[in-house]
C-alpha positions as CSV (number, residue, x, y, z in Angstrom):
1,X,-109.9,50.6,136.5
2,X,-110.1,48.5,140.0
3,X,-107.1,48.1,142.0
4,X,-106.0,45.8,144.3
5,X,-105.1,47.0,148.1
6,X,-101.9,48.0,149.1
7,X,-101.8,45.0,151.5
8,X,-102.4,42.7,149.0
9,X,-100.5,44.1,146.3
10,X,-97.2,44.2,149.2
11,X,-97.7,40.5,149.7
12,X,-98.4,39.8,146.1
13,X,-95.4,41.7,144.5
14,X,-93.5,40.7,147.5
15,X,-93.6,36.7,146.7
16,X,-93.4,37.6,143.4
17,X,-90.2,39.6,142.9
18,X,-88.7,36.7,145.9
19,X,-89.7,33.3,143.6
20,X,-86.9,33.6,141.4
21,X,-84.1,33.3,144.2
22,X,-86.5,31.3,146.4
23,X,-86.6,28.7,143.3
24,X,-82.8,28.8,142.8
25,X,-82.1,28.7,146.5
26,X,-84.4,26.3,148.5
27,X,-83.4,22.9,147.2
28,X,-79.5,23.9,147.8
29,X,-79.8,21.8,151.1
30,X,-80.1,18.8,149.1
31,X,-77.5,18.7,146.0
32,X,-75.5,15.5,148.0
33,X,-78.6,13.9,148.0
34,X,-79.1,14.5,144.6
35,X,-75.8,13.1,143.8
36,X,-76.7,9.9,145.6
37,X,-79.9,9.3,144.1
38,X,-78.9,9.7,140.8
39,X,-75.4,8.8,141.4
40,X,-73.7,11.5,139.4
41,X,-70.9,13.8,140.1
42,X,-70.9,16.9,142.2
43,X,-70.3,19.2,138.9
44,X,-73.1,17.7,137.2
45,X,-75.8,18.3,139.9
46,X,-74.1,21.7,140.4
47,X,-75.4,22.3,136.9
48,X,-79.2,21.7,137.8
49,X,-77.7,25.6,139.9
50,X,-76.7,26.6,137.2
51,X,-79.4,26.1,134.6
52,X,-81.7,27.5,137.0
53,X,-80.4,30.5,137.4
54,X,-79.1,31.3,133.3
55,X,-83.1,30.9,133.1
56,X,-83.8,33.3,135.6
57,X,-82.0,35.9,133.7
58,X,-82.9,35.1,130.5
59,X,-86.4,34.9,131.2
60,X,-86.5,38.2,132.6
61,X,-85.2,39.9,128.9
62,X,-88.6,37.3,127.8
63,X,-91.2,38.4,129.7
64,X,-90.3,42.2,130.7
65,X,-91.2,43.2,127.0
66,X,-93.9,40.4,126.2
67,X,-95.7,42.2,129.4
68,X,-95.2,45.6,127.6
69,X,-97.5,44.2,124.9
70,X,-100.2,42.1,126.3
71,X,-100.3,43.4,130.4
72,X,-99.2,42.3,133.6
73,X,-101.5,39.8,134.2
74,X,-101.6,37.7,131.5
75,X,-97.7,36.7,131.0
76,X,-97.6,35.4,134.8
77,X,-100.6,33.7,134.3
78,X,-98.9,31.5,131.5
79,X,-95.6,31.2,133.2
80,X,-96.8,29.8,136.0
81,X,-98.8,27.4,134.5
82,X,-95.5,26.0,132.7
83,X,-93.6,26.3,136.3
84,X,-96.5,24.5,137.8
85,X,-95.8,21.7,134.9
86,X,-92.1,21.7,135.0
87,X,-91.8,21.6,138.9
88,X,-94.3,18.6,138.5
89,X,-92.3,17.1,136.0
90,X,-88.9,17.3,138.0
91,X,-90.5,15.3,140.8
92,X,-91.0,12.2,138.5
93,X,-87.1,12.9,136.6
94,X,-85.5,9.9,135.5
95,X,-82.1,10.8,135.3
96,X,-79.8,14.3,135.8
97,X,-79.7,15.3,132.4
98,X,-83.7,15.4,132.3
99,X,-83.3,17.6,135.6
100,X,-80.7,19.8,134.2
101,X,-82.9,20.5,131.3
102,X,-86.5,20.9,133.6
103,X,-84.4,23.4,135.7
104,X,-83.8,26.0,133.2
105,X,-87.3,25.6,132.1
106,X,-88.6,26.0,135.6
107,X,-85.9,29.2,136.2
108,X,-87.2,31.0,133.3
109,X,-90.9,30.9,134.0
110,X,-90.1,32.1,137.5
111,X,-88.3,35.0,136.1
112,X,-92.0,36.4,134.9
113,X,-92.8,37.1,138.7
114,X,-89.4,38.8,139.7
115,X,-89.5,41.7,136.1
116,X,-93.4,42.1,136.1
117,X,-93.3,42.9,139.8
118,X,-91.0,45.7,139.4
119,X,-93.0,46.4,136.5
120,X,-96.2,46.8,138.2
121,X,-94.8,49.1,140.8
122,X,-93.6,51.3,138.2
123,X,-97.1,51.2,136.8
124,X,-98.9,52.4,140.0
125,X,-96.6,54.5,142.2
126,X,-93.9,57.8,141.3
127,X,-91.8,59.2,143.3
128,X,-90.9,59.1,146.8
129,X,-93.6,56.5,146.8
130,X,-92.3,54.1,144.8
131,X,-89.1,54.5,146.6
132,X,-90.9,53.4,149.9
133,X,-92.7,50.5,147.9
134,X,-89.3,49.2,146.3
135,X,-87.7,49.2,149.8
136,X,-90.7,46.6,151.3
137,X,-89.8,44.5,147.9
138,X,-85.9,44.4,148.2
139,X,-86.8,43.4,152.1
140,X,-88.9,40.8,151.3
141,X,-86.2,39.8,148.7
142,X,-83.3,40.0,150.8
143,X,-85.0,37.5,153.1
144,X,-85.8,35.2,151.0
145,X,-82.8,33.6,150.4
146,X,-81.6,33.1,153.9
147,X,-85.3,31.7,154.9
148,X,-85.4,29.3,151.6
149,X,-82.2,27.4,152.6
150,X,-83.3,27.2,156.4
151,X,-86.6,25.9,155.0
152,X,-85.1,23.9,152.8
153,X,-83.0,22.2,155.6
154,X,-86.1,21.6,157.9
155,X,-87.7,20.2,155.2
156,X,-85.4,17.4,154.2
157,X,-85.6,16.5,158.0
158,X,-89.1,15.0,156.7
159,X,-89.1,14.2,152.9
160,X,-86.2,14.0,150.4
161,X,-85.4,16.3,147.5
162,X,-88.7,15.5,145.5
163,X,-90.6,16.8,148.9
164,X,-89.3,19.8,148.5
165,X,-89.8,20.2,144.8
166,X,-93.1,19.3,145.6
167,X,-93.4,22.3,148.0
168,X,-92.2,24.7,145.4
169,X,-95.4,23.3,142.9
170,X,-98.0,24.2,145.9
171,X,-96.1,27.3,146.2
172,X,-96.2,28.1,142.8
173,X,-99.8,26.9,143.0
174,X,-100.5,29.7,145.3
175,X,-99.0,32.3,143.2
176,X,-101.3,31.1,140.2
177,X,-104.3,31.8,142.6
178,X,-103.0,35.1,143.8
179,X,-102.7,35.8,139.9
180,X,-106.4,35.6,139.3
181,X,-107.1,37.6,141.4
182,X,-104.6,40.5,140.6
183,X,-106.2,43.2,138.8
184,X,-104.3,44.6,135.6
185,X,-102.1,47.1,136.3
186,X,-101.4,48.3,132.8
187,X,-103.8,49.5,130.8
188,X,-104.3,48.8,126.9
189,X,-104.4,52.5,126.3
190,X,-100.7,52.4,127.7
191,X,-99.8,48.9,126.1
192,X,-96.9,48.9,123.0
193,X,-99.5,48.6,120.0
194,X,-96.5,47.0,118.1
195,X,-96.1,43.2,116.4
196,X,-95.0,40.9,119.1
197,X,-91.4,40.9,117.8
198,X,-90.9,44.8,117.8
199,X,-92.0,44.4,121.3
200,X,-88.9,43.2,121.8
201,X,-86.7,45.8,120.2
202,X,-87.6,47.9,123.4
203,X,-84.5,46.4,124.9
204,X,-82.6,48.5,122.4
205,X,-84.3,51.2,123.6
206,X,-84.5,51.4,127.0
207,X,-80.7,50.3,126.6
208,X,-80.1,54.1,124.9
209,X,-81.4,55.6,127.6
210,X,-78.3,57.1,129.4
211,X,-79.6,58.3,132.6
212,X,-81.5,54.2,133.0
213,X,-78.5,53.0,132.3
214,X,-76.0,54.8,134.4
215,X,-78.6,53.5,137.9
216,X,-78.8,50.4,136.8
217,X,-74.9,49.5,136.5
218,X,-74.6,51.7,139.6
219,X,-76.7,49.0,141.4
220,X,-75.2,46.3,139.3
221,X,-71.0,46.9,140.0
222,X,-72.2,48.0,143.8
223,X,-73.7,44.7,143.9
224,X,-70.5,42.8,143.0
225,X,-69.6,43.1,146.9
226,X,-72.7,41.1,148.0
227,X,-72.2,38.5,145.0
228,X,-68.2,38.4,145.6
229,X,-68.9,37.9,149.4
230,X,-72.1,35.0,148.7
231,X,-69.1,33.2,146.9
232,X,-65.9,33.6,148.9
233,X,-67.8,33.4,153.1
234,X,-67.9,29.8,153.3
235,X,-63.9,29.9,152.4
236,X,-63.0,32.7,154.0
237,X,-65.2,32.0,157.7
238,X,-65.3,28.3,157.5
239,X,-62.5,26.6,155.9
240,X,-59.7,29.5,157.0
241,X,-60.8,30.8,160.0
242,X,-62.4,27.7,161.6
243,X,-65.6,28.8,162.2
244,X,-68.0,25.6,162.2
245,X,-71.3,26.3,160.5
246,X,-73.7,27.0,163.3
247,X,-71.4,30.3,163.8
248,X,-71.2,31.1,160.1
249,X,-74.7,30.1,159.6
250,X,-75.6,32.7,162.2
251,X,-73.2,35.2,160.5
252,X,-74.7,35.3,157.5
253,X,-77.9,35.8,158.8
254,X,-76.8,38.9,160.6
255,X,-75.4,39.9,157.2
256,X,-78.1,39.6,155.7
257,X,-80.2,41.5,158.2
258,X,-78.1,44.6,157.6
259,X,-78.7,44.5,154.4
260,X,-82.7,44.2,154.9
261,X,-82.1,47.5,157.6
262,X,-80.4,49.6,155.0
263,X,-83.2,48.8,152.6
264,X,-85.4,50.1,155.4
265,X,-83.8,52.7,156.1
266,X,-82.7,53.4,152.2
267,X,-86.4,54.2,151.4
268,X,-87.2,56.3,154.0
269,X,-84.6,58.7,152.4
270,X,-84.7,61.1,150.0
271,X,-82.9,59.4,146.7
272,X,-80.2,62.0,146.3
273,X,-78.8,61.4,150.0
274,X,-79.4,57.2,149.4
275,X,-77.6,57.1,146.5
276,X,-74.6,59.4,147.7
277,X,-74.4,57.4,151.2
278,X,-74.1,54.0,149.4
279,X,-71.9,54.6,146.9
280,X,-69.5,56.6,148.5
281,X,-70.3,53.8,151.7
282,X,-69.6,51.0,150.0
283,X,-66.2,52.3,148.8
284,X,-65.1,53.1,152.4
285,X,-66.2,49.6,153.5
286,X,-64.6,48.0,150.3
287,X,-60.7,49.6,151.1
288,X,-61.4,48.7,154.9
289,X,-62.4,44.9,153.7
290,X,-59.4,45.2,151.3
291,X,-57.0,45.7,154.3
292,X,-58.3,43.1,156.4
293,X,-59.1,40.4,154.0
294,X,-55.3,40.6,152.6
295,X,-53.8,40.8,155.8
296,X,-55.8,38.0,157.0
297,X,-56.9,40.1,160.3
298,X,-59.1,39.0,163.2
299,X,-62.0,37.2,162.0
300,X,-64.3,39.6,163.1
301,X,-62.5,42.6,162.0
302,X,-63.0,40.6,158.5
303,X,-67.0,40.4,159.8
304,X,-67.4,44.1,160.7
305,X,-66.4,44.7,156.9
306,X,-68.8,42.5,155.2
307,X,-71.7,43.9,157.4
308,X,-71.1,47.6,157.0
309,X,-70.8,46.5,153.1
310,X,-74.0,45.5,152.7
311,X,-75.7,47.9,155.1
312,X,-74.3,50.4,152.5
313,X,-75.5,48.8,149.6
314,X,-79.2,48.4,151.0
315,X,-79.0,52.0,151.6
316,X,-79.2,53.0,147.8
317,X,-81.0,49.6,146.3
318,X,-84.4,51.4,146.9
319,X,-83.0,54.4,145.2
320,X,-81.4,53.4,142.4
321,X,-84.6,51.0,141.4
322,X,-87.0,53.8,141.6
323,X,-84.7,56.0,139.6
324,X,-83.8,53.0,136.6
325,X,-87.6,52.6,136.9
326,X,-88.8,55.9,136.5
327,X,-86.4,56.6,133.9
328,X,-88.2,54.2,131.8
329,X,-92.0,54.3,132.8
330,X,-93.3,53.8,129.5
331,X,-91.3,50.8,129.0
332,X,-91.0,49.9,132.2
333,X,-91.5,45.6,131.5
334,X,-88.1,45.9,129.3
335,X,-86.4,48.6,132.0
336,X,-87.6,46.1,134.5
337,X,-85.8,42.8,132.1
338,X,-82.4,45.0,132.1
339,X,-82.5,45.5,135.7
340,X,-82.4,41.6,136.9
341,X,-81.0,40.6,133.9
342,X,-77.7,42.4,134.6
343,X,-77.9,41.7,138.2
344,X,-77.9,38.0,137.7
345,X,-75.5,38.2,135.4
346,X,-73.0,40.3,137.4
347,X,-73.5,37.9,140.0
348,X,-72.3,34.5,137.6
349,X,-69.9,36.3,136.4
350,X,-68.3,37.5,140.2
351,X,-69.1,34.2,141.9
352,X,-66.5,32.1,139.8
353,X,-63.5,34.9,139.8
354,X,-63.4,34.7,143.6
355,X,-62.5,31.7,143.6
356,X,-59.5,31.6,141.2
357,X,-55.9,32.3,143.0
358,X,-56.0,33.7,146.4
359,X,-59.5,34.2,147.5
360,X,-58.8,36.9,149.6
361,X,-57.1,38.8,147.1
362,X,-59.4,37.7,144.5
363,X,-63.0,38.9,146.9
364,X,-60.6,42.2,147.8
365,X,-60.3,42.9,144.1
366,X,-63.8,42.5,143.1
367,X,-65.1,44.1,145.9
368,X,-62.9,47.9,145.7
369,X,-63.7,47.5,141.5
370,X,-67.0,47.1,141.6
371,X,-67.0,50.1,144.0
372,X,-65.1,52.0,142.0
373,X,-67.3,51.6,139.1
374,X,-70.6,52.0,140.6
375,X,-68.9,55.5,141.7
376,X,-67.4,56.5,138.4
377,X,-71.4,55.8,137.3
378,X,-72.6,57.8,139.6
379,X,-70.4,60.8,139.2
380,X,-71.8,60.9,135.5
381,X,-75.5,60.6,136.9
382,X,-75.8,62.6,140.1
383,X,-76.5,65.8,138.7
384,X,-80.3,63.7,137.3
385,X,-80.9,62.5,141.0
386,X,-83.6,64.6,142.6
């Protein structure tokens, strides 16, 4: 069977595994003006967020199994035809409610690219190797919701919130062209040879299988300190501390750089010594933040915290996906659903809880028990990290 080239396949998977946030993300810019237009409240134009994103997770427990079945290639093929129709169809929206609805459409055919590219790695690469590949990904990924909103900002300084919807159709365009030309990376000797509904009953499966497990809540409760600090920065760095939002704008983008240099990094290592340096990490950085946040220190004591946090947690993200993945090759389209599935959900669930009470109680709190989970995790796991 023919295979694409690594450069391609980098690129390819790369876009792919980034559409889903790049989707939620890139039209954030413009919710006032989507207030105004439609002249609706702020908390029902927050919901065209929210209905996005419940279809990026769902979508991913959809199409992780259905590509178990019938390949890669031909579940991204149909989703993105859909997204292409959707995003389409959002541009011409009469009213919010018809937006609301379109967005959750759109979010869960966008999920097909971020499970089958993790799926597709697992298919082609073991190892060390699919360590290295998985760190490029989560690079890519890490950047792409920082560049989306900055994109998404330029690009209002030339159209209005249709423009940009616009761009996400020729981007999703794009994809569908890449898509043709992406050669199967699963072959039918290796597909489930099961009716379409049993396919789905791999979920059940691949959720018995303690040691997939076990990595992917590690990566999932580590994860609650990037989700709980996403919510509670623009609190904590603008409204308390002052800081107007070129600074904070400039903050989080270091922030997020640290977090693409301990991906980097993260998959250069062996998995054993990734894992142990970000969970162990993360916990230092959590009780340090925990100190500073509820004694309401210097702000960039309060900085310093958040950046080591999520240099630690890039350093095992590369790790613990090749791990979860190769726990679960022969499923690895429902290992791959599980993985973002939980991910997202973690992060609705941790976004909200910040924000109730004290927020910096609240982000200290989710922050040191999400580390001490993904630790209690791994102490029942390490001994299967090689």
């Amino acid at each position: 069977m023919q295979q694409n080239s690594r450069v391609f396949l980098i690129l390819f998977l790369g876009i792919l595994s980034a559409f889903g946030p790049f989707v939620v993300d890139l039209y954030l810019p413009a919710l006032p003006q989507l207030s105004q237009f439609f002249n609706s409240s702020t908390s029902m134009v927050q919901m065209t967020l929210t209905t996005g994103m419940l279809g990026l997770a769902v979508g991913q427990l959809f199409f992780g199994p259905l590509s178990d079945k019938y390949g890669r290639r031909m579940p991204l093929l149909l989703a993105f035809i859909v997204y292409l129709l959707s995003t389409v169809l959002i541009v011409f929206s009469p009213n919010i409610e018809t937006l609301i609805a379109l967005r959750l459409v759109q979010g869960f055919m966008a999920a097909a690219g971020v499970v089958i590219s993790r799926a597709v790695v697992a298919d082609l690469y073991h190892g060390q190797e699919m360590t290295r590949f998985f760190g490029a990904l989560m690079t890519i990924n890490t950047l792409a919701p920082i560049l989306s909103i900055v994109l998404g900002g330029v690009l209002l300084k030339w159209t209005d919130w249709r423009g940009l919807f616009v761009f996400l159709a020729l981007l999703g365009g794009a994809v569908l062209f890449a898509t043709v030309r992406f050669r199967e990376s699963l072959p039918v000797a290796k597909r489930l040879n099961v009716p379409v509904a049993a396919s789905f009953a791999g979920l059940l499966s691949v959720m018995k299988n303690r040691n997939f497990m076990l990595f992917v809540l590690i990566e999932a409760f580590a994860t609650t300190g990037m989700f709980a600090y996403i919510a509670a920065s623009p609190f904590i760095f603008q409204s308390f501390y002052g800081l107007d939002s070129l600074t904070f704008s400039l903050i989080f983008a270091s922030n997020g750089l640290a977090l693409i240099v301990g991906t980097n990094i993260g998959g250069r290592l062996n998995n054993r010594l990734a894992v142990k340096l970000g969970v162990f990490g993360t916990l230092l950085s959590a009780v340090y933040l925990t100190v500073n946040l509820v004694t309401q220190s210097s702000v960039w004591l309060v900085e310093a915290g958040f950046l080591i946090q999520l240099f630690t947690l890039g350093l095992m993200l590369p790790a613990l996906s090749a791990l979860a993945m190769d726990a679960e090759r022969e499923q690895a389209g429902s290992a791959s659903a599980l993985l973002g599935f939980l991910m997202f959900v973690f992060g609705a669930v941790v976004s909200p809880l910040v924000g109730i009470g004290n927020i910096f109680i609240a982000t200290s709190v989710a922050i040191v028990i999400g580390s001490l989970l993904a630790l209690g995790c791994y102490a029942a796991v390490k001994h299967k990290i090689s």
